[in-house]
C-alpha positions as CSV (number, residue, x, y, z in Angstrom):
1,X,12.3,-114.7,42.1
2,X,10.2,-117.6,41.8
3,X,6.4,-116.2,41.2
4,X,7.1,-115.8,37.2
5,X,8.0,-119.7,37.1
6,X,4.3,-120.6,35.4
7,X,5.1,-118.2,32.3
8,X,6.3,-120.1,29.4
9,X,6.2,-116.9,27.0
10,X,9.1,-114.4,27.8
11,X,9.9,-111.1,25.7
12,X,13.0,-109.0,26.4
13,X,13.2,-106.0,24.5
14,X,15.8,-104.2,26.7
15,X,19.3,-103.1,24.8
16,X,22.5,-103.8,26.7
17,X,25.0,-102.7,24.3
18,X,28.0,-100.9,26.0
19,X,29.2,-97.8,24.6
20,X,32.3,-96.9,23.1
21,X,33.9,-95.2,25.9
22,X,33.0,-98.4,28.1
23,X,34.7,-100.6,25.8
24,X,37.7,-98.2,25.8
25,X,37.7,-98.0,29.1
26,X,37.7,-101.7,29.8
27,X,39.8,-103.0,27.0
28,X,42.6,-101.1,29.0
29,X,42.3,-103.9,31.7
30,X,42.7,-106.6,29.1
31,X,38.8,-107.4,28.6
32,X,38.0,-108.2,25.4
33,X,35.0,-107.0,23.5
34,X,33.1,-110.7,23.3
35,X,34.0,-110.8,27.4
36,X,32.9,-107.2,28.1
37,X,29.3,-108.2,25.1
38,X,29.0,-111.4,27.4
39,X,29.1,-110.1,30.6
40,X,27.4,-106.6,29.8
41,X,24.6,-107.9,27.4
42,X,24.2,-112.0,27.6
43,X,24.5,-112.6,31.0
44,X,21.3,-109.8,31.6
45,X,19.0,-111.2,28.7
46,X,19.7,-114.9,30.4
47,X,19.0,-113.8,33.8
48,X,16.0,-111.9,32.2
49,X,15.4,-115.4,30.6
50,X,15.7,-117.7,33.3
51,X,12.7,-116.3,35.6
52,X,10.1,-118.2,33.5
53,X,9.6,-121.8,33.7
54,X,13.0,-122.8,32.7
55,X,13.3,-122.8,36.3
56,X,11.4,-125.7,36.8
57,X,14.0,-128.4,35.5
58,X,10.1,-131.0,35.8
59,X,8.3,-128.6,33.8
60,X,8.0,-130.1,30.3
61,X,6.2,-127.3,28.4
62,X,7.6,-125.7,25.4
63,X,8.7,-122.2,26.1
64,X,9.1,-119.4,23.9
65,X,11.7,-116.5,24.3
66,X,12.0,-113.3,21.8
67,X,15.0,-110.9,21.8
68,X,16.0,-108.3,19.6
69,X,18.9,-109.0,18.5
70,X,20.2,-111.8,16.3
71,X,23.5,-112.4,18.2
72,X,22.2,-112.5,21.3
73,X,19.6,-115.3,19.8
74,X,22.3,-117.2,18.8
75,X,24.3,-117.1,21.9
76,X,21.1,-118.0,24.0
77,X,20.7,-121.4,21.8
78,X,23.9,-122.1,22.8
79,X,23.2,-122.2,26.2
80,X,19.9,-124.5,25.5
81,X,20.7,-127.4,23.1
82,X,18.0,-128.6,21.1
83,X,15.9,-125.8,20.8
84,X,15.2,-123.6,17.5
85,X,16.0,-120.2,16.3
86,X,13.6,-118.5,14.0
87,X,13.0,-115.1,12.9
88,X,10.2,-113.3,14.2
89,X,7.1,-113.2,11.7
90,X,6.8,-110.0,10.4
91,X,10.1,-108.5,11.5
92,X,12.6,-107.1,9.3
93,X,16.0,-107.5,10.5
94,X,18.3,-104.6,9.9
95,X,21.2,-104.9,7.5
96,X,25.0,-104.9,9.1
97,X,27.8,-102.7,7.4
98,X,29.0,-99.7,7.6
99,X,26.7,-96.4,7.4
100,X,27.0,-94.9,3.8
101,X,26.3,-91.0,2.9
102,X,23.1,-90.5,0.9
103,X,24.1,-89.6,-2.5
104,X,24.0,-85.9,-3.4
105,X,24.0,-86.5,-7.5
106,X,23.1,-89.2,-10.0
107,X,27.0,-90.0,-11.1
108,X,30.3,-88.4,-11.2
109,X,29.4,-86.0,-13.9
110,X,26.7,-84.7,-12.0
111,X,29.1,-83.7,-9.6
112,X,31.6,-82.3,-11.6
113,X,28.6,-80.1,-13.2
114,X,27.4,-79.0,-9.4
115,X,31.2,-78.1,-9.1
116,X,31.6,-76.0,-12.0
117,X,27.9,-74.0,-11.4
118,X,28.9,-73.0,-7.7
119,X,32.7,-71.6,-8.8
120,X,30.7,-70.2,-11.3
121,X,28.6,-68.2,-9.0
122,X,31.6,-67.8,-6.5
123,X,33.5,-66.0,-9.5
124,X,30.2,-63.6,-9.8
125,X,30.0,-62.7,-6.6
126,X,33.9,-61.6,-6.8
127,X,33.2,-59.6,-9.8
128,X,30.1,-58.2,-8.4
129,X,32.1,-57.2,-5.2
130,X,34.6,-55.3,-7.4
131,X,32.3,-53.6,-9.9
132,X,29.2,-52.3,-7.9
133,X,31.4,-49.7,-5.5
134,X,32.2,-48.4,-9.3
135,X,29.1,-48.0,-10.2
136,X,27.6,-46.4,-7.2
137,X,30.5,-43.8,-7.4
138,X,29.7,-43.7,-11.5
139,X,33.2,-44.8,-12.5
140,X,31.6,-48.0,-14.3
141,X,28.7,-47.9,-17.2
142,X,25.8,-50.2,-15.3
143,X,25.6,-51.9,-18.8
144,X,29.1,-53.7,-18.1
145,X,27.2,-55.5,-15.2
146,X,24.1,-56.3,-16.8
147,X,25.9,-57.8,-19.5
148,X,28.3,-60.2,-17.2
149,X,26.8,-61.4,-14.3
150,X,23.4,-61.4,-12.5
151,X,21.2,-59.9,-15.3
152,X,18.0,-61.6,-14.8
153,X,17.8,-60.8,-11.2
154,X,14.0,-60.6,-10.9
155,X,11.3,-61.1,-13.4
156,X,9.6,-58.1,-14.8
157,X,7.0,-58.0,-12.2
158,X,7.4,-55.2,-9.7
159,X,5.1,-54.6,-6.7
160,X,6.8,-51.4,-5.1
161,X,5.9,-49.0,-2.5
162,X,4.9,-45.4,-3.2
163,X,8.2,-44.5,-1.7
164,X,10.0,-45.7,-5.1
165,X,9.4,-44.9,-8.7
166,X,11.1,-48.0,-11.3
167,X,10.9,-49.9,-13.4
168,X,12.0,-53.5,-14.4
169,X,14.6,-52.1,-16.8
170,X,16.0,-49.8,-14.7
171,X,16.4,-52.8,-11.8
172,X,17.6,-55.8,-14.1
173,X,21.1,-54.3,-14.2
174,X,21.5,-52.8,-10.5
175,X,21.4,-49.4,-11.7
176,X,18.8,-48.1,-9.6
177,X,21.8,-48.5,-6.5
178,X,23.3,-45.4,-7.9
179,X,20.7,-43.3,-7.0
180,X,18.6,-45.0,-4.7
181,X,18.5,-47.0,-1.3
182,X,17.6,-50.4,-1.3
183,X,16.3,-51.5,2.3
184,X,14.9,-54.8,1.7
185,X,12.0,-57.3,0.0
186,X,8.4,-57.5,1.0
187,X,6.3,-60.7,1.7
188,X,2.7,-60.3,2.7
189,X,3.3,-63.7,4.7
190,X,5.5,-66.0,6.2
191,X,4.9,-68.7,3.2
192,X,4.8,-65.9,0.2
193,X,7.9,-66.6,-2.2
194,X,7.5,-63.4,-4.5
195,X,10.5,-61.9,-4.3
196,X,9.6,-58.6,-6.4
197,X,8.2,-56.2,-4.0
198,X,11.4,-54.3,-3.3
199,X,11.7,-51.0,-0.9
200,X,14.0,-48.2,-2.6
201,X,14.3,-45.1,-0.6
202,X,16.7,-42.4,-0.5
203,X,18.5,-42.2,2.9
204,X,18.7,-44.2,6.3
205,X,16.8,-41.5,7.7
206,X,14.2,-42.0,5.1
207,X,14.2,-46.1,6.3
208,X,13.8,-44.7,10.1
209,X,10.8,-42.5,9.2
210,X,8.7,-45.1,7.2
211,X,9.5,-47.5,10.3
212,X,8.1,-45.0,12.2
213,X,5.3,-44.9,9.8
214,X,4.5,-48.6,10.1
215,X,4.6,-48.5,13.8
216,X,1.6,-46.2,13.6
217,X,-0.7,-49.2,12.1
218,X,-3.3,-51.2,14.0
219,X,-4.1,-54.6,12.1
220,X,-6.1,-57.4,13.7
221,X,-3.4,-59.7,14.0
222,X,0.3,-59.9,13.4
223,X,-0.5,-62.2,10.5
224,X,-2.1,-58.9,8.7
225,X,1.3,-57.2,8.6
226,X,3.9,-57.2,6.2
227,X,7.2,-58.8,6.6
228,X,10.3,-57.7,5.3
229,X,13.6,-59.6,4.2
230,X,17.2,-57.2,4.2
231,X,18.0,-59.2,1.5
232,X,18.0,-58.8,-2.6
233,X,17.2,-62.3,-4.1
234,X,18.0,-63.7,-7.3
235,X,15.3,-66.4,-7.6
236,X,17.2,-67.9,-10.8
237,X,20.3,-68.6,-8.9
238,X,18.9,-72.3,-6.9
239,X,15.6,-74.2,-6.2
240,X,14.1,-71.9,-4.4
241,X,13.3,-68.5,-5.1
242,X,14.1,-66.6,-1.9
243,X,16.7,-69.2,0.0
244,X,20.1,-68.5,0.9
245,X,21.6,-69.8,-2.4
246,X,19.4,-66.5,-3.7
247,X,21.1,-63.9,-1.8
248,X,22.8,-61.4,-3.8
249,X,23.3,-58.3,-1.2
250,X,22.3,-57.4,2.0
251,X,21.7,-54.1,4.0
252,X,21.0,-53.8,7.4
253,X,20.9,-56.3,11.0
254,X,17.6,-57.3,11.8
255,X,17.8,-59.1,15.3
256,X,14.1,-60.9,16.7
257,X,14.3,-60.6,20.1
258,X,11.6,-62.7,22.7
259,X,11.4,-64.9,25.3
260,X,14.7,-63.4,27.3
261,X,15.4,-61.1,30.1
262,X,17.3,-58.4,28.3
263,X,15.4,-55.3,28.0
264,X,16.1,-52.9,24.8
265,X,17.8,-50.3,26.8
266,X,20.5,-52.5,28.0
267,X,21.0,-54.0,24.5
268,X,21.4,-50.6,23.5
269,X,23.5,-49.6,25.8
270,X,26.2,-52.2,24.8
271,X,25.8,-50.8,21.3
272,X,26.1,-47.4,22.3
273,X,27.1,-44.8,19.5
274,X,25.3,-47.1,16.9
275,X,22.5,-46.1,15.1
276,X,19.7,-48.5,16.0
277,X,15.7,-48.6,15.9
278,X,14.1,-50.9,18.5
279,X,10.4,-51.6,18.4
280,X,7.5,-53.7,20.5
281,X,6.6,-56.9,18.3
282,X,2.5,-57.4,17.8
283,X,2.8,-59.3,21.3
284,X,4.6,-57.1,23.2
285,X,3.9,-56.9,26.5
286,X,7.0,-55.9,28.3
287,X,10.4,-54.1,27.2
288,X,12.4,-57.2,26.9
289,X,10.3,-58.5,23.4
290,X,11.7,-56.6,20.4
291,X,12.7,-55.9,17.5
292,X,15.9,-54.6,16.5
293,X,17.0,-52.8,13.1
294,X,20.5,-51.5,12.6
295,X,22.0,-50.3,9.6
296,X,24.8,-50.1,8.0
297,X,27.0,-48.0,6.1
298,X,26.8,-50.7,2.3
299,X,26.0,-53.5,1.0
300,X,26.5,-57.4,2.6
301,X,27.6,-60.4,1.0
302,X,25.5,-63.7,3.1
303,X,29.2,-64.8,5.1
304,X,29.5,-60.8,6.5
305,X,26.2,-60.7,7.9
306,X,26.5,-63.9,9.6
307,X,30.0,-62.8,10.7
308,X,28.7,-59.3,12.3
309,X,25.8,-61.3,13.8
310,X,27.8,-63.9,15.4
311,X,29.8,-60.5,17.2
312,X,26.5,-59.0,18.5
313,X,25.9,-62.1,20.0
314,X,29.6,-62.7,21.6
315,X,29.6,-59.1,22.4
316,X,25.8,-59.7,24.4
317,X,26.7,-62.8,26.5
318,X,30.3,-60.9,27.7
319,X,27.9,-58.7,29.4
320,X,26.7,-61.7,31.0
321,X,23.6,-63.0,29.2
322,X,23.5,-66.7,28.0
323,X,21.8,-67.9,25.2
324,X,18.4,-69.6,25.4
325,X,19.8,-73.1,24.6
326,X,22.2,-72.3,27.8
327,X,19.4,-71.5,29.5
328,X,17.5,-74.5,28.9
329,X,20.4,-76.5,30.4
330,X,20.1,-74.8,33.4
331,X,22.3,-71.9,33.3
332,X,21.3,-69.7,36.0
333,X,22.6,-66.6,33.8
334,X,19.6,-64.5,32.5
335,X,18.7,-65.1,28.7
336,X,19.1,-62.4,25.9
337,X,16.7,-64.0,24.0
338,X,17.8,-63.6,20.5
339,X,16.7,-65.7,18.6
340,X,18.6,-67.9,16.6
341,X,16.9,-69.0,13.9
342,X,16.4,-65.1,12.9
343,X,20.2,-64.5,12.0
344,X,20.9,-65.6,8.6
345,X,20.0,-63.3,5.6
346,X,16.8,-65.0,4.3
347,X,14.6,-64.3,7.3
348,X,11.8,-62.7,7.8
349,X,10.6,-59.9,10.2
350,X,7.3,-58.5,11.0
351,X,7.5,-54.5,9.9
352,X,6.7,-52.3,13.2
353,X,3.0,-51.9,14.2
354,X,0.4,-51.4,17.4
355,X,0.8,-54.5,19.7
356,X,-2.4,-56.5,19.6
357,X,-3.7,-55.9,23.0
358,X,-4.4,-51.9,22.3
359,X,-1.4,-50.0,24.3
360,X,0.8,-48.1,22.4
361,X,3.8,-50.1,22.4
362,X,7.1,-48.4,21.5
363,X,9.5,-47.0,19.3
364,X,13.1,-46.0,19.9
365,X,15.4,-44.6,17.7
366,X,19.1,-44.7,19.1
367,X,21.3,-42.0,17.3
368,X,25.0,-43.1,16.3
369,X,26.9,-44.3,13.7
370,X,25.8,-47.2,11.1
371,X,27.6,-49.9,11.3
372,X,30.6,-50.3,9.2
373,X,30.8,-53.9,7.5
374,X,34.4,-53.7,6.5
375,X,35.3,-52.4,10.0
376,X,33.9,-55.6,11.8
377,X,34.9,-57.8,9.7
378,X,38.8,-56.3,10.1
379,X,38.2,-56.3,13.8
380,X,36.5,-59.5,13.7
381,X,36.4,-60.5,17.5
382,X,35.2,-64.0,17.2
383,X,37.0,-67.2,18.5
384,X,37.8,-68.3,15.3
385,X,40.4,-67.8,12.7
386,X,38.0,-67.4,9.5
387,X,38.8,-65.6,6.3
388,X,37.1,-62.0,5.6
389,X,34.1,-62.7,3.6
390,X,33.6,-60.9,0.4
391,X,31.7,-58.1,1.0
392,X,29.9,-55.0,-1.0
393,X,30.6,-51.7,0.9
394,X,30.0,-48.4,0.0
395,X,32.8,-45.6,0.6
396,X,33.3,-44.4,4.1
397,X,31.2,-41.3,4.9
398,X,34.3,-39.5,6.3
399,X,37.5,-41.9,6.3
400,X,40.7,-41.4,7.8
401,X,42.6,-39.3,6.2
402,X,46.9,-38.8,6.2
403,X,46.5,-36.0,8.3
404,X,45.0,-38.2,11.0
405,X,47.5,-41.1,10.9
406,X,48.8,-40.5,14.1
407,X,45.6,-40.6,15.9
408,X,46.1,-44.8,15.6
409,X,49.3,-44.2,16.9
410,X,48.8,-41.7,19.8
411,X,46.1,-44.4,20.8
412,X,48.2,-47.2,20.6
413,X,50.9,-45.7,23.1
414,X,47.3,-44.9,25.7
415,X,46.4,-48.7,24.9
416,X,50.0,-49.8,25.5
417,X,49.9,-48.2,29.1
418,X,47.2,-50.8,30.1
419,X,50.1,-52.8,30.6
420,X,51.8,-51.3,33.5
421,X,48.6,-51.3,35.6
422,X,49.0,-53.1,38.5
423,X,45.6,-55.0,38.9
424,X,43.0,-53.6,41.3
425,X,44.2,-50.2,39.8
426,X,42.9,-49.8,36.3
427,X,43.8,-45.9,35.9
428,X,45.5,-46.9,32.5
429,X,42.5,-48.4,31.3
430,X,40.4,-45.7,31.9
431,X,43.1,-42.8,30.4
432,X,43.0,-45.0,27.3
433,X,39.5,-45.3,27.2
434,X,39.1,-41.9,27.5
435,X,40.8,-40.3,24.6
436,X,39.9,-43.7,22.7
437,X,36.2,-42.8,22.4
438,X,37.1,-39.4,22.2
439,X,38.8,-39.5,18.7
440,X,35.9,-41.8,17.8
441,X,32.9,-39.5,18.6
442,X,35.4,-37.1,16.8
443,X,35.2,-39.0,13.5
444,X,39.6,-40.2,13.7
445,X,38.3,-44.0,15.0
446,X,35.9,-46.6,14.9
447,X,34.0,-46.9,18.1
448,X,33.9,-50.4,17.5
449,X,37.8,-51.2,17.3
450,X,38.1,-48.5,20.0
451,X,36.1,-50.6,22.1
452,X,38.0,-54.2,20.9
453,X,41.6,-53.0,21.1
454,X,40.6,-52.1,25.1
455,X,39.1,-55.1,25.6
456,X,42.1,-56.7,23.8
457,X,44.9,-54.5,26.0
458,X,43.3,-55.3,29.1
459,X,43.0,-59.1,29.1
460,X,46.3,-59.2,28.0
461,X,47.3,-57.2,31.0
462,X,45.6,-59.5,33.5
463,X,43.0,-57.4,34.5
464,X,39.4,-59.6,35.2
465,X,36.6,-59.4,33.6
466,X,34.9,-57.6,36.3
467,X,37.0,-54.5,35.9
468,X,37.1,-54.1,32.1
469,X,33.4,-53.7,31.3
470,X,33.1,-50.6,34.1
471,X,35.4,-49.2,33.4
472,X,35.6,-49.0,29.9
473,X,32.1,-47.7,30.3
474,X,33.1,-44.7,32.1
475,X,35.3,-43.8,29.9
476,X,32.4,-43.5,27.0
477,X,30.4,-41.7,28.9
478,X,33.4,-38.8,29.9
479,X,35.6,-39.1,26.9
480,X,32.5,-36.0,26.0
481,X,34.8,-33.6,27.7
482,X,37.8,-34.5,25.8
483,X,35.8,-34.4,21.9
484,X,36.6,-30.6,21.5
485,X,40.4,-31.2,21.9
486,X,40.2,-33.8,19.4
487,X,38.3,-31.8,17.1
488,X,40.2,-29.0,17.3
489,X,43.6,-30.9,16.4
490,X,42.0,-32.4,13.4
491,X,40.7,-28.7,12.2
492,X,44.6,-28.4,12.0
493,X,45.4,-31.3,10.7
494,X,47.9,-32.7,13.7
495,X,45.9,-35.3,16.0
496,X,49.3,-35.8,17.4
497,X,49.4,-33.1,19.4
């Protein structure tokens, strides 16, 4: 290439710097790393170089040539003696060494303080875990709590509904738990960081109703609405007022679900036999962009609603959704949409109202069972080993009692059948699955660990994928035959007959 040989101004800006694998790679050959730099790197920028009028060996005008790197300037005055190296005017070369992490404090005592404050906390949230079950039974004075941990919880400024009658005294020591429900804080917009508007009702049914409420109102746009947060926050605990660092309890899974291809009745069919309301967002247009609100049967620490989140989602994409960062890199699975920004405990959801563009939009409410925090989190079906995260639960509504001992133990010889199945022939599966949701819909299991133990039993008997989720499926759906049995023997006391 001879047509550039009247230039005498050249500017290569390209990088040629081989990666870390490559150098692996070729250093198993015996290549060193200035050989594999020299051949990768030096040789380009000098072929690069040598298209101008260096060519012309009668040519006897100065040229100039600017790289980007300093040793790759040094290398090509090497290969032309006489000629001079500056820096570029203007440029600021970067600094070699080895990158450094940004420090997080002033000194070493700053660190040590940091330390100290978020044990500190740790220890509260302990203490808190072990007291407040007390005082919502009335075992322990509310005063005990006040006067340890968490007293100035919010300031004396109290924006609450109609639905709830308090005061600040009444709040500043938890208290109010004993008697009433709290479902969550209110933000009249995305950027509003009062963290005083708190929703107290009575029951879950009372949260369902005044959902149903909401979903009744019109506004102009979604912007108008209300947002609410499951989450109690403590804006004295960090820097911000309603951050994670704030979180103090939780109730209830709030999932925002958009842009996917699951519609709500499939989602709830996965969940089936857990209380749920779904609703149409202010942009709805279709079935497949919602909002879903399940609750559960206590109080959340931050780590067990990420935990139980994390399940939903596992629990979704075995049914063969992928999520949308899969689908973005071209899975050709359809997209459940969740989002995933919406799954920690400091987010924010638009309450239920009238899509924008006039329909009616809709409003299910899926009968079942709340979820149980302490149950998934025992059951925990995630990949990975992780510690139980301190939670705040209230007593179970009707837990297990001696008589019903043997129900676990009558289902663990049905499970332990799935093991003789020969594969193609899932009979064993089914039998299990059958009286499994059986003794849950009779109150002597958890649907949830009914469902995991199958799942569990099955891929440890070979069986594919393909024939579990059917299957197990069925068995929901008939175990209705088998409930009166099941009720019966725990009438009597003996669930092992």
């Amino acid at each position: 290439m001879n047509k550039f040989s009247d230039f005498h101004n050249v500017v290569v800006v390209a990088s040629f710097l081989p990666t870390p694998m490559q150098c692996r790679f070729l250093s198993n050959f015996g290549i060193t790393p200035d050989q594999i730099r020299d051949a990768i790197c030096h040789q380009a920028v000098y072929q690069a170089v040598m298209r101008c009028s260096l060519r012309d060996l009668h040519c006897d005008v100065p040229v100039r040539v600017v790289v980007t790197d300093v040793g790759v300037a040094q290398w090509l005055a090497d290969q032309f003696p006489g000629c001079t190296m500056v820096q570029a005017p203007g440029v600021q070369l970067a600094k070699k060494g080895k990158w450094q992490k940004k420090r997080l404090h002033v000194d070493n005592s700053a660190r040590v303080r940091a330390y100290r404050k978020r044990q500190d906390e740790q220890m509260g949230e302990v203490e808190m875990a072990n007291i407040l079950p007390g005082i919502q039974n009335g075992k322990i004075s509310p005063l005990r709590l006040a006067n340890n941990i968490y007293s100035p919880i919010v300031t004396s400024k109290h924006d609450h509904l109609p639905l709830a009658d308090t005061s600040a005294s009444d709040f500043m020591d938890l208290s109010i738990l004993e008697r009433e429900l709290f479902a969550g804080t209110l933000f009249r917009h995305i950027r509003d960081t009062n963290t005083t508007r708190h929703l107290f009702l009575k029951s879950m049914g009372d949260m369902i109703e005044w959902l149903r409420h909401c979903h009744g109102l019109t506004y102009q746009n979604k912007h108008s609405n209300m947002l609410i947060s499951p989450t109690l926050f403590n804006p004295t605990l960090g820097d911000k007022s309603r951050g994670r660092e704030n979180a103090v309890i939780t109730w209830g899974i709030w999932l925002d679900i958009d842009d996917g291809d699951m519609p709500y009745h499939a989602f709830a069919k996965m969940f089936a036999g857990k209380t749920m309301v779904i609703y149409n967002t202010a942009s709805s247009t279709n079935n497949t962009r919602y909002r879903v609100f399940m609750p559960t049967t206590g109080y959340m620490m931050a780590e067990t609603y990420d935990s139980i989140c994390k399940q939903i989602i596992k629990v979704v994409q075995s049914n063969g959704y992928c999520s949308p960062r899969q689908r973005k890199r071209g899975s050709a699975k359809p997209c459940h949409g969740i989002d995933p920004t919406k799954l920690s405990v400091e987010n924010m959801m638009y309450l239920p109202c009238k899509p924008m563009d006039g329909s009616d939009g809709f409003f299910q409410v899926f009968d079942g069972d709340p979820i149980n925090p302490t149950l998934w989190v025992q059951n925990n079906i995630l990949p990975i080993d992780m510690p139980p995260p301190v939670l705040i639960a209230v007593p179970d509504e009707s837990p297990m009692t001696e008589d019903h001992s043997y129900a676990t133990v009558f289902f663990d010889r049905l499970v332990a059948a799935i093991g003789d199945v020969v594969l193609g022939r899932n009979c064993g599966l089914y039998r299990a699955s059958l009286h499994g949701f059986a003794m849950a819909s009779a109150g002597l299991l958890d649907t949830w660990m009914v469902e995991t133990r199958l799942e569990q039993a099955a891929f440890a008997a070979g069986l594919e994928k393909r024939e579990i989720g059917p299957t197990i499926r069925s068995g929901r759906y008939n175990s209705k035959n088998q409930i009166g049995r099941y009720l019966g023997w725990a009438a009597h006391g003996n669930a092992a007959a």
